[in-house]
C-alpha positions in Angstrom: 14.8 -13.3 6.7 14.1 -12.4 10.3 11.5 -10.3 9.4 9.3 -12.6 8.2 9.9 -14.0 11.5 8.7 -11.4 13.2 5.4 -11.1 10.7 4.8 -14.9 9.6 2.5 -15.6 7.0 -1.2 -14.0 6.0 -3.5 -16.2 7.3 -6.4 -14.2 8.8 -8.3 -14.3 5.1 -9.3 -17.8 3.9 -7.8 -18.4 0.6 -10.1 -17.7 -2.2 -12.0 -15.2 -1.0 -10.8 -11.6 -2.0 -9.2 -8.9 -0.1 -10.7 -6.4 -1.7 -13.5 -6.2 -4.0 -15.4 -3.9 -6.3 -18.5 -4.0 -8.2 -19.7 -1.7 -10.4 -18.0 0.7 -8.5 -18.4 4.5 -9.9 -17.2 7.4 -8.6 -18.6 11.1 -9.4 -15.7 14.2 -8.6 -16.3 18.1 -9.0 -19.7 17.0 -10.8 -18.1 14.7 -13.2 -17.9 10.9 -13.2 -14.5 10.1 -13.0 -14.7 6.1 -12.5 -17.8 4.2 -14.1 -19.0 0.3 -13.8 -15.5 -0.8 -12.3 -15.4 -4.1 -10.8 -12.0 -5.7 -9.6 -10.8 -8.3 -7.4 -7.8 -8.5 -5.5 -7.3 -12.4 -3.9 -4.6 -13.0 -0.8 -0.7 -12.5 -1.4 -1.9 -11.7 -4.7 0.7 -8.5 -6.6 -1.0 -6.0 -9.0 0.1 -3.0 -10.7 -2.1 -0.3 -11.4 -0.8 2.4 -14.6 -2.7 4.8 -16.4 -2.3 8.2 -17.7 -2.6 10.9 -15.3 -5.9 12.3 -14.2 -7.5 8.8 -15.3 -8.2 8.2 -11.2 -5.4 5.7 -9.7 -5.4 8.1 -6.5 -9.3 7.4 -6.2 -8.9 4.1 -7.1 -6.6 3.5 -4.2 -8.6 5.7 -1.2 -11.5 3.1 -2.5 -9.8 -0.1 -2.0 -9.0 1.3 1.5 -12.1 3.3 2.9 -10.8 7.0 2.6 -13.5 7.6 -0.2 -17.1 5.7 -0.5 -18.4 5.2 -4.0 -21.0 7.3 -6.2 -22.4 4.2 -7.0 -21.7 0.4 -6.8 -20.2 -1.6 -3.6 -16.8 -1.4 -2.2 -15.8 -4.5 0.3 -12.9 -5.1 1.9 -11.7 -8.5 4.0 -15.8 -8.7 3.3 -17.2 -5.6 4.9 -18.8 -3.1 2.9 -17.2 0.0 3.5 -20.3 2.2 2.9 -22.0 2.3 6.7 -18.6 1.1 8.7 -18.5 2.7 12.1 -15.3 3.9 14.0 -14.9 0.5 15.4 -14.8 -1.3 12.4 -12.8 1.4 10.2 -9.8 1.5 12.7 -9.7 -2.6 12.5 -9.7 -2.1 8.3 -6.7 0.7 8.8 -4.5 -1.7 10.7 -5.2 -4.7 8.1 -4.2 -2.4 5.3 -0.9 -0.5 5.0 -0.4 2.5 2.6 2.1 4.7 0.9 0.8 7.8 0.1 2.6 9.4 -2.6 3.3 12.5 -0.5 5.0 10.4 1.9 3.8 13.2 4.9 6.0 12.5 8.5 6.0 15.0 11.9 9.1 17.3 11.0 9.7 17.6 15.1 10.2 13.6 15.3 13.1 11.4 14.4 12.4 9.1 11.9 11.9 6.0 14.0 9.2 8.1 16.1 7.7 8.7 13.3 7.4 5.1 11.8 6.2 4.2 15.1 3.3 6.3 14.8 1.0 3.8 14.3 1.7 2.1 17.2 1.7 4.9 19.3 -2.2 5.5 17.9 -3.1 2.0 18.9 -2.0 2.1 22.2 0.7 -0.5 21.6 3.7 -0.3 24.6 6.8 1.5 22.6 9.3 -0.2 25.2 8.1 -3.7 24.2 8.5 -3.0 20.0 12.0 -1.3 20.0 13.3 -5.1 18.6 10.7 -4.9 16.6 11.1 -1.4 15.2 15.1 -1.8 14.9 14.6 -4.8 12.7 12.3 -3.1 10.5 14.8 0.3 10.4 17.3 -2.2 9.1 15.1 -3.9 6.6 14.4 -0.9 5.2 18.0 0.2 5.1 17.8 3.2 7.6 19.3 1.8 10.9 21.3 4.3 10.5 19.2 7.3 10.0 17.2 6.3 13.1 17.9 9.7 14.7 17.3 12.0 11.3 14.9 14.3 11.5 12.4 14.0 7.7 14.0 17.5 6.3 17.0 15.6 6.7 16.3 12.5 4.5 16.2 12.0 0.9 13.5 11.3 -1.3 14.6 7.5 -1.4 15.1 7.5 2.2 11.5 9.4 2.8 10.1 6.7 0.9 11.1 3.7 2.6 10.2 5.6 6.0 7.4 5.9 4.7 7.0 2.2 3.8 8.5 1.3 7.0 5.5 3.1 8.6 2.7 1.4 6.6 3.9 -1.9 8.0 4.7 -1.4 11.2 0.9 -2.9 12.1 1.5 -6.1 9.9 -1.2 -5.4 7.2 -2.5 -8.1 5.2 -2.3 -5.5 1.9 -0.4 -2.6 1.2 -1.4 0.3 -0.9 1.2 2.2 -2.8 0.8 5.5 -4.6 3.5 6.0 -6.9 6.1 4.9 -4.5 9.1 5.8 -7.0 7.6 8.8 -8.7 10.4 10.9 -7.2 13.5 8.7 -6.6 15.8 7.3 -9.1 16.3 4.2 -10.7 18.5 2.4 -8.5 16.2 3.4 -5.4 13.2 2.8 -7.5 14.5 -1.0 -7.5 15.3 -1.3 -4.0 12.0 0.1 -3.2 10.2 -2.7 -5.5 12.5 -5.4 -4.0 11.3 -4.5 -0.4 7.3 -5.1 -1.9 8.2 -8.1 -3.2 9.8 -9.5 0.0 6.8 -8.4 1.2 3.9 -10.3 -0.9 6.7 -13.6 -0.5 5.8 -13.4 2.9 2.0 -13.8 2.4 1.2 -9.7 1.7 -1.6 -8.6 -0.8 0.5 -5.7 -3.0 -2.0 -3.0 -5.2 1.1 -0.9 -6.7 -0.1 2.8 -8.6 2.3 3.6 -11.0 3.4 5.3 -14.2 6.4 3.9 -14.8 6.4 0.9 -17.1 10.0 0.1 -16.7 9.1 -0.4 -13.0 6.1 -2.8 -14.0 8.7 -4.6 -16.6 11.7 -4.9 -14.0 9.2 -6.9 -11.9 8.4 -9.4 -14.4 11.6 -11.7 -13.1 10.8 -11.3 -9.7 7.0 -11.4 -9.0 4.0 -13.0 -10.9 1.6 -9.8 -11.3 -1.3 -8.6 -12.4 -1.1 -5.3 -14.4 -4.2 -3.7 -14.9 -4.8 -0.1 -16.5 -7.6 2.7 -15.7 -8.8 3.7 -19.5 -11.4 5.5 -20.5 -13.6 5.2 -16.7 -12.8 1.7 -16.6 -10.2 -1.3 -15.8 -8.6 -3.3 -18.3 -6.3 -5.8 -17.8 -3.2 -5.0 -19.2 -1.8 -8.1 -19.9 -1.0 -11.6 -19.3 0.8 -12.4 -16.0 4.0 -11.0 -16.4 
């Protein structure tokens, strides 16, 4: 696949040690504690699933694992920084390492869709002119080479959603976060969206997947050894064996 070309492996994280950790993590919302004494692990080009009822905290769980909250308590690191006490410096270099799908899936409504995948680059100062190979081959991964010119209004909700996970790799992350990537696509789309995060973690990619749909979590267990792990009750529980 020429993509992985483009990419190559995960190497910038010593095997072994994790990508992301917590411990004892809690988190406090609207005066209540939402997460309590949470401790995970997340090791290189490892694949997890994350379920739960709704409510239980898979959002929060997620903005932790990536910066955009700071625990009530406990210690958040990722690629071995603690995120409490980053500075601007240090935060931007931890948003390029990890890509994520927000389940809104937000884009500029003025932009075609390749401007807006190439957002990223733009904010990092990267030379547009020199990534259009680059930026093609990943429109055509995705399976929108020919949407290139669509304005977002104009795309579907399968579409929107691999824009959107077009965008989160445009950098090259070593993890992606997804937020319920196939809460509002069907089933067919929902597996062409889990095939694309496969390819992805065969190349080397960390994959933290939120999700409510177990017959998402079940479809993977023939293409990628995961780990499925389940927010009950404040706290994580494995959900399984590998599947």
């Amino acid at each position: 696949m020429k993509l992985a070309v483009l990419w190559g492996k995960t190497s910038k994280q010593h095997q072994g040690d994790a990508v992301i950790e917590l411990d004892n993590v809690g988190y406090n919302y609207g005066g209540g504690e939402l997460l309590s004494n949470l401790s995970m692990q997340l090791a290189p080009g490892s694949f997890h699933f994350l379920t739960g009822p709704s409510g239980t905290g898979k959002t929060t769980l997620l903005k932790l694992c990536y910066g955009a909250l700071t625990p009530t308590s406990g210690r958040v690191r990722v690629f071995n920084m603690d995120v409490k006490g980053l500075d601007r410096d240090q935060m931007a270099f931890l948003r390029r390492r990890v890509g994520v799908v927000h389940q809104d899936c937000r884009f500029l409504d003025h932009l075609p869709v390749i401007e807006n995948i190439a957002l990223p680059l733009t904010v990092s100062g990267r030379d547009l002119g020199q990534e259009q190979a680059n930026l093609r081959e990943l429109l055509n991964w995705v399976g929108l080479a020919e949407r290139s010119d669509a304005l977002p209004p104009e795309l579907s909700g399968g579409e929107r959603q691999r824009a959107a996970l077009a965008r989160s790799v445009i950098l090259s992350p070593d993890v992606i976060i997804a937020d319920e990537p196939t809460g509002n696509v069907d089933w067919e789309m929902s597996q062409r969206l889990l095939q694309l995060l496969v390819e992805l973690n065969r190349m080397g990619k960390t994959i933290l997947v939120a999700t409510h749909d177990l017959s998402l979590i079940r479809a993977a267990k023939n293409q990628v050894q995961a780990r499925v792990l389940r927010i009950y009750d404040k706290q994580l529980h494995l959900a399984g064996a590998d599947l």
